[in-house]
C-alpha positions as CSV (number, residue, x, y, z in Angstrom):
1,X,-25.2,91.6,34.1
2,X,-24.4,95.4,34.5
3,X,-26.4,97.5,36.0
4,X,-27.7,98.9,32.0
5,X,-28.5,96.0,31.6
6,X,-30.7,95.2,34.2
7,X,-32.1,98.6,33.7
8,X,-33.5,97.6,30.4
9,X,-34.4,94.4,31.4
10,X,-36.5,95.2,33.9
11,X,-38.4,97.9,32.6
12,X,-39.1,95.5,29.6
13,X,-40.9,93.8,32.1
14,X,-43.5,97.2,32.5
15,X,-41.1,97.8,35.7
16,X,-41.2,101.5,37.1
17,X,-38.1,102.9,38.5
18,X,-37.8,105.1,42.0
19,X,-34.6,106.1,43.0
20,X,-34.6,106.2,47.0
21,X,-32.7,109.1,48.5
22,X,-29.8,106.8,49.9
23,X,-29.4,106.1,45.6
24,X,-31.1,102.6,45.9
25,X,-32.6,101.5,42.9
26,X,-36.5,100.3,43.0
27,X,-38.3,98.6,40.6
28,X,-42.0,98.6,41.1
29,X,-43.8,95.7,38.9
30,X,-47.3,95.9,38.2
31,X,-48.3,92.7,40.4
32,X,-46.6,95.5,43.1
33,X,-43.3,92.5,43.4
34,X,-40.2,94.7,43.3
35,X,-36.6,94.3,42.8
36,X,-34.6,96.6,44.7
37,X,-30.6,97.1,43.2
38,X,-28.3,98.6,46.4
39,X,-25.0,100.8,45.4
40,X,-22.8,97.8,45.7
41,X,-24.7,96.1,43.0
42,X,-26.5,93.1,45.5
43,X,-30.1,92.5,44.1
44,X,-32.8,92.0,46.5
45,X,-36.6,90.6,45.0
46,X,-39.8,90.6,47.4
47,X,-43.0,88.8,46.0
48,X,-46.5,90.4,45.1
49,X,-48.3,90.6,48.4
50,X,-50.4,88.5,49.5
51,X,-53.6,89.2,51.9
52,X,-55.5,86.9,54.5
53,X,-59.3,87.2,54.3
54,X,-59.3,89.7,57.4
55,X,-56.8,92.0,54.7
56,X,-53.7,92.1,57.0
57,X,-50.5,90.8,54.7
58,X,-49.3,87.4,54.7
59,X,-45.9,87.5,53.2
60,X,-44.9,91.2,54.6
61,X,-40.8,91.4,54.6
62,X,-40.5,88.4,52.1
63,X,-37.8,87.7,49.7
64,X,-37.5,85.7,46.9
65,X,-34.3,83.3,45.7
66,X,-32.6,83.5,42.4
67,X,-35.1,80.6,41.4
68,X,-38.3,82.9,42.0
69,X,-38.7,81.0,46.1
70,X,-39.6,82.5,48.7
71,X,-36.6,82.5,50.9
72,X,-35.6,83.9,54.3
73,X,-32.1,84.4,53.9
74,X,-31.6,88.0,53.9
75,X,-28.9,87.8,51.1
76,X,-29.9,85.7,48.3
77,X,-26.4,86.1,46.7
78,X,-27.6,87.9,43.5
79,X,-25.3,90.5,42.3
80,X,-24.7,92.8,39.5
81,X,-21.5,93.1,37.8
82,X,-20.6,97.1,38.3
C-alpha cells in the first residue's frame, strides 16, 4: 500500500490527520486509537485507552499487531510501500 493509499483509507475511517514537526504522520481515530506512519514508511497502531476505576491508564505505551493484538514488540513489521 502507498502512502495515498493509506491516506484515504484511513481517513475513510473518520481518521484526522496531524503532521508532527519531525514529518510523522498521525492519525487520530475517534475511539482516540491512532496509527502513526514514520518517514521510512513503518506503521505503528496504539489501542483506544483504557482507564482503571481510580482513572490512571491501563494500556499507556501499547501497540497493536497487524492482527489488531496488543503486542509489545516495538516493531510490528508493518510497512508502507513508498
Amino acid at each position: 500500500m502507498s502512502r495515498a493509499d493509506a491516506d484515504a483509507f484511513l481517513r475513510s475511517l473518520s481518521a484526522t490527520l496531524k503532521t508532527t514537526a519531525g514529518g510523522y504522520a498521525e492519525y487520530k481515530f475517534p475511539d482516540k486509537s491512532a496509527v502513526w506512519i514514520r518517514l521510512d514508511g513503518e506503521v505503528v497502531r496504539t489501542p483506544a485507552p483504557t482507564y482503571r476505576p481510580d482513572g490512571s491508564r491501563t494500556n499507556k505505551g501499547g501497540r497493536l499487531d497487524p492482527n489488531g493484538n496488543p503486542t509489545t514488540e516495538h516493531n510490528t513489521g508493518e510497512k508502507l510501500n513508498i
